[in-house]
N, C-alpha and C positions, 0 to 999 in steps of 0.2 A: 612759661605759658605753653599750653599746650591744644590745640583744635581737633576735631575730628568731624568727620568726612561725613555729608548727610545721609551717604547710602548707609555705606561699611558700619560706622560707629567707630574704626577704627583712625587713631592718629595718624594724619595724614604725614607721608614718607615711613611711616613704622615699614617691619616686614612685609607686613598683608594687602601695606596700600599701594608699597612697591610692585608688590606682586600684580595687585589687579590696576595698578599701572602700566604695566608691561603690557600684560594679555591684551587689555583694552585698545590698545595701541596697534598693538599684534594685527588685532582683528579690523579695526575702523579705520588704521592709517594716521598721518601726521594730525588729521584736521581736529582729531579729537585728542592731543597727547595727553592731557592732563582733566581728563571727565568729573572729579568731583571737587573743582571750580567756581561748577557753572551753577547758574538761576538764585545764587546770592545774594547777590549786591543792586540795591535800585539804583536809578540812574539819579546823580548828585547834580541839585541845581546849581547854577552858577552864579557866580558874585554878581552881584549890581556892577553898571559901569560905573569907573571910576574907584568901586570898594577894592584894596586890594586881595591878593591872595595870601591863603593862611597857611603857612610853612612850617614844614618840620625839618632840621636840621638832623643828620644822625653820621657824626665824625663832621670834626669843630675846626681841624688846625687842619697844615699841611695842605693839599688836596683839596679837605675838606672846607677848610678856612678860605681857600680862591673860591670852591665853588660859593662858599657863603656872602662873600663879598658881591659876588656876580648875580645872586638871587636878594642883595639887602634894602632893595625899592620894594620890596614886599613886605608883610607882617608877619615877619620870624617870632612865632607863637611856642615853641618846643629846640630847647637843643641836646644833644646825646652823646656823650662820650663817655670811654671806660677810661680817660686819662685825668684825674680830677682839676688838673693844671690847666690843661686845654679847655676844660669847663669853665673854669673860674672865671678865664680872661676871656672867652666870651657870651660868658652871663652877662659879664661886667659893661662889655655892646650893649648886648640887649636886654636889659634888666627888665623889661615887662614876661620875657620867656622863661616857660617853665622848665627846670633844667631833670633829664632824666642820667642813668652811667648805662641802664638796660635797653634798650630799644623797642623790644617786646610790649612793657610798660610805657613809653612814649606810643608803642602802635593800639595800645588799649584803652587809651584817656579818649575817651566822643567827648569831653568836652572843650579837647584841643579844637575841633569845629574843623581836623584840617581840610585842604582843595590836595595837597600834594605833600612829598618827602623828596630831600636830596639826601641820598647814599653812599657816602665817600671814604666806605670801612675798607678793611684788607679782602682779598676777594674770596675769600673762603667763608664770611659771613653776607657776601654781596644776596645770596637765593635767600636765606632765614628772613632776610628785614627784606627785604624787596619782595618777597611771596606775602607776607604778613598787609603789608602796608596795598598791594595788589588785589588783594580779597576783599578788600573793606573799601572798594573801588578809587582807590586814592590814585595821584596822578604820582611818577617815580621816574626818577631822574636820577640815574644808578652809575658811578664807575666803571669803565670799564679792566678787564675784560668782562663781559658783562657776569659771568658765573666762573669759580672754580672747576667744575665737571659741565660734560654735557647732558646729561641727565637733567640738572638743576636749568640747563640754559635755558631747553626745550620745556619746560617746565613753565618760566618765569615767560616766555611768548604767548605759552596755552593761554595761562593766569589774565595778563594781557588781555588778551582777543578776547577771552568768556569774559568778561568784567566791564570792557570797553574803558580800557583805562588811557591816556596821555602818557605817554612814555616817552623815553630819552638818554642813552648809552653815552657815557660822556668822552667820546671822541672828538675832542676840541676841533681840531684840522679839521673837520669834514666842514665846516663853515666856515672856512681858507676861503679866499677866491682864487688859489692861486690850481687846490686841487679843483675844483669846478673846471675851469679851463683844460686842464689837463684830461679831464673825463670828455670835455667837448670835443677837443683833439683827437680822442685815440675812436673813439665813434663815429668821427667824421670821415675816418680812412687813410688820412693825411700819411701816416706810416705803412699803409697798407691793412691785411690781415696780423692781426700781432697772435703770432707764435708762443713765443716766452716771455717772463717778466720775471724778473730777479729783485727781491728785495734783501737790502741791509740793514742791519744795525748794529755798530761796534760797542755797545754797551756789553758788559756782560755781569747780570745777575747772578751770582753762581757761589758753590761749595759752602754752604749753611752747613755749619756743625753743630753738635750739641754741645752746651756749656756745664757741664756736670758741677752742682753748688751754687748756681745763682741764684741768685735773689730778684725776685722782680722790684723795683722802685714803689715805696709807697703811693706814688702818687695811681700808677694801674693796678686797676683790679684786673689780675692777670686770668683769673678763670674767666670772665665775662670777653673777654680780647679773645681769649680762643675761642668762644660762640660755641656754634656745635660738633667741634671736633673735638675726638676723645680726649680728655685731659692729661696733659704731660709736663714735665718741669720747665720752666722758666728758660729762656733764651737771652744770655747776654748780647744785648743791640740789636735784638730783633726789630725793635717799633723806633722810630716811625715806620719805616719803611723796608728794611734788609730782610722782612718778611716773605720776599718775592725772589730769595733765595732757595727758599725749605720746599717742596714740593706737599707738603703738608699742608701750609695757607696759599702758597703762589703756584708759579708758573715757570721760573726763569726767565730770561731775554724775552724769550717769544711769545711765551702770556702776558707780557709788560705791554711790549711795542707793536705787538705783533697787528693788533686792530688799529695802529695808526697809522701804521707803511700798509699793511697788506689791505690794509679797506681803498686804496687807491685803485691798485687794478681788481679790486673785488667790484668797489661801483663800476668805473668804466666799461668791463667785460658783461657787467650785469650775470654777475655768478651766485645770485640772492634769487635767480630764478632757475626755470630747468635746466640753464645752459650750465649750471653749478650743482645740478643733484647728486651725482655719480662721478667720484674722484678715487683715485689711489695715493694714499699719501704712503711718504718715505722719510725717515729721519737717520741722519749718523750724527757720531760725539763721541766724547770720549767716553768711557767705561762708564755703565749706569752705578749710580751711587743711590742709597734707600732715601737717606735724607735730607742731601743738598743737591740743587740743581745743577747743570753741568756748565764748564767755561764756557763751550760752543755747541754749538746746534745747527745742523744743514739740514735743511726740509723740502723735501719735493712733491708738490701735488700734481694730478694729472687729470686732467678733463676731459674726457673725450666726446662728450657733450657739446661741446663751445665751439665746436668748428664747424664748416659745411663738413657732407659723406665724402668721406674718400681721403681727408686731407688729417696730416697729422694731427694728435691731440696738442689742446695747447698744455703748456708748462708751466709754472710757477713754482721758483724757487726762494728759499730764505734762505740769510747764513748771517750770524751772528756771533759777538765774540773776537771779532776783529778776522774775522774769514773774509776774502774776497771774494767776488762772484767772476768767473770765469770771462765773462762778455764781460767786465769792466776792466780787467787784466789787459783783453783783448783791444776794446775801442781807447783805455787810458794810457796805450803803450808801454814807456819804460817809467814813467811819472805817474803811476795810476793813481797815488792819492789826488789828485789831480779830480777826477770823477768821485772815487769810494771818500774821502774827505767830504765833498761839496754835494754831493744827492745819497737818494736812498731808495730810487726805484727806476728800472731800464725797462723799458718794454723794446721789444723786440718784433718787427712789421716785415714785411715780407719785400717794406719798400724803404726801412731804413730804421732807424731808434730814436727814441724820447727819454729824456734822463732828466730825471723830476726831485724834488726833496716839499718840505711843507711849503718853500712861498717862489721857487721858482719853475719854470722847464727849458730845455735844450733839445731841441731837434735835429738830429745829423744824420746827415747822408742822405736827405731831401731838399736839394738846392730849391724846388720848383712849392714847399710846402706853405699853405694858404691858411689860413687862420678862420677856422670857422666862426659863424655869428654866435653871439650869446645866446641859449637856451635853457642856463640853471641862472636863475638869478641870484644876485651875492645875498649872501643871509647878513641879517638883522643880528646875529649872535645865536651863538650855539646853545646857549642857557634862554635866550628873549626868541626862542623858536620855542622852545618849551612851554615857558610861562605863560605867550602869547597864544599858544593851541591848549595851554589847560585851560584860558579864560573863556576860548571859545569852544571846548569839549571838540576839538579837530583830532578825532583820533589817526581816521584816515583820508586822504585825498590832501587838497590843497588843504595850505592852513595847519598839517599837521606834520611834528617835527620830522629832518631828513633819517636820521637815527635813530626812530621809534624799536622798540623790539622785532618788529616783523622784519625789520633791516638788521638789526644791529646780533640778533637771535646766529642767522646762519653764518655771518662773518665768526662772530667767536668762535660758533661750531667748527669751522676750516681753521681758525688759529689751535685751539683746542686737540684738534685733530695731528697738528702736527707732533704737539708734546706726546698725545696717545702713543700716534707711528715707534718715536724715540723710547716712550718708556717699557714698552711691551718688545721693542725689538724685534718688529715684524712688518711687513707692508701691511696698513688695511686700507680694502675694499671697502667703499660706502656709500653707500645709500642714503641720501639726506631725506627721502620720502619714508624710507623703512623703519620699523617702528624700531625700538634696544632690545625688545625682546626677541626680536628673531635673530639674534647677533650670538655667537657661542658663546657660552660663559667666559673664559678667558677675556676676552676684549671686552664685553659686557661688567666685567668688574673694574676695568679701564676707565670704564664711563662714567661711574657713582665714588660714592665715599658713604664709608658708614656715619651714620650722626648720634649723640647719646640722645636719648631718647626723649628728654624735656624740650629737645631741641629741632625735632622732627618739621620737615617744611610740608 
């Protein structure tokens, strides 16, 4: 399938549309990244109360199969996978739904009648199906991280906002109650002004090789699984999932986790706003390799934004891989698994630290510290924030999901940014207001990925 653009005539993401995507941007700023979007799509009425919503499923198992589980009070009208296995068994659920292997083709059928699509592919097909399905004003309920490149990210926000779509980045934890509180906490001052914040995670995604002579399994259609990246041979044990090893579909460590620890002190600090536009990120690891990700990764962003004048910038670091964070060495003593075991985020106050993971926190070194009042309310569920703001068209304000793009957009952009920093081997300066095209080419090719051309977003 292929669309093209009402001005240009040209397919949208080709060369030409990149191009006058750039410029465009250049010139008008963030507000307008993605100009030939807009004046589309009518505004889609909304079910009767009581009728429910019409869903499209696209990736069935894994991931895909919790999210489906979580969305099956609904009327699962379409399902989509390139695994025909994962098809089968669940056609075999919902045997009223139509079953597609392309996506494309499930985003083409008007007489799926759908309200919304959940997205639970590998993330290098996450912008193709989530732009498609975003045009044709559908509500999108996307894996995270939310895009492969940032390109795509900023992209799939534009899409968003021109469309007035119901969106949803599937960072489970962020409707924890455990993270709510923690954000109540570090806003409240309890720790002070917080300085640093260290994130971990001992996973480590890494060293995807090529399998020279495999065969893919009958059951995947292995061209359709790679989506719009150039076509290449088959990877022994790539899917489900070791996908998030090859820098070609994934991320490593830090595009995995990276929006589930780092979205902690990203809300708290409220770095989704100016206090987050202008950061320098840094990464070290081991020797860059072309096509598998690395063991470990250390990332340091730097905001000089987020603080009053005069005071230093604040920090936030990552280290994955089984890397320890230096302040946990420090406050864990001679036992530090003790802390790097048990949490996965330190913030650092001016008046003492908070050491958090998904369902607990720890405050030390504030004998005197007070437990602010509740002011995020506990969610209803991360998937029933969704559903419940696509029935009522809540794109933004109350009522509409915590994770929507306009949130979930700049987070991956900072996760994203750190693989950038590592893969290009240099500090980048950045500008989250600045368009891509004012960026030098070098870093600028950091940000995209070429697509074959049937496959153009």
């Amino acid at each position: 399938m292929r669309e093209t653009g009402p001005t240009t005539g040209a397919p949208f993401g080709s060369a030409l549309d990149r191009r006058s995507f750039l410029a465009t941007t250049a010139a008008l700023g963030a507000a307008a990244l993605w100009p030939v979007a807009c004046q589309t799509t009518p505004a889609r009425p909304r079910r009767a109360a009581g009728e429910p919503l019409r869903l499209g499923i696209v990736g069935v198992a894994n991931q895909g199969g919790a999210n489906l589980e979580k969305v099956s009070s609904e009327k699962i009208v379409a399902l989509c996978d390139v695994d025909a296995d994962y098809l089968a068994a669940a056609g075999a659920r919902f045997s009223d739904a139509k079953r597609f292997r392309d996506f494309r083709e499930l985003l083409a059928d008007p007489a799926l009648d759908l309200d919304g699509v959940v997205i639970s592919t590998p993330d290098h097909t996450h912008a193709p199906a989530a732009s498609l399905a975003l045009r044709r004003g559908l509500g999108v309920y996307l894996e995270k991280p939310l895009t492969h490149t940032i390109e795509e990210c900023r992209a799939l926000a534009a899409l968003a906002r021109a469309n007035s779509c119901v969106t949803q980045m599937g960072t489970l934890i962020h409707a924890g109650n455990n993270y709510r509180r923690v954000v109540e906490f570090i806003r409240s001052g309890a720790i002070g002004r917080t300085t640093q914040v260290d994130c971990w995670c001992p996973k480590a995604w890494c060293c995807g090789q090529r399998t020279p002579g495999a065969a893919a399994p009958a059951r995947l259609d292995w061209t359709l699984w790679q989506g719009p990246i150039p076509e290449s041979d088959y990877i022994e044990g790539i899917a489900p999932a070791n996908w998030r090893s090859y820098w070609k579909y994934g991320t490593g460590t830090l595009g995995d986790m990276g929006c589930h620890i780092l979205d902690l002190p990203f809300w708290a600090l409220e770095l989704d706003g100016p206090r987050g536009d202008r950061v320098t990120a840094t990464a070290d690891g081991p020797a860059l390799e072309a096509v598998g990700c690395p063991k470990w990764v250390e990332a340091t962003w730097v905001f000089p934004d987020a603080v009053p004048n005069g005071a230093d910038p604040l920090i936030l670091r990552w280290f994955d891989g089984g890397r320890v964070p230096p302040t946990v060495q420090e406050l864990g003593g001679k036992d530090k698994q003790d802390y790097f075991g048990r949490f996965s985020v330190c913030f650092q106050g001016t008046k003492g630290f908070l050491m958090a993971n998904y369902d607990e926190m720890l405050v030390l070194q504030v004998p005197d510290a007070v437990t602010p009042p509740t002011s995020i309310p506990n969610s209803l569920g991360h998937h029933r924030e969704w559903l419940d703001a696509l029935r009522q068209g809540a794109t933004t304000g109350n009522g509409s999901p915590l994770c929507g793009f306009e949130y979930a957009a700049p987070l991956t952009e900072l996760v994203l940014l750190g693989t950038v920093a590592y893969r290009t081997q240099r500090a980048v300066e950045w500008n989250r207001r600045a368009s891509l095209g004012s960026l030098d080419p070098t870093l600028r090719a950091a940000l995209t990925e070429p697509y074959r051309a049937e496959w153009e977003f």
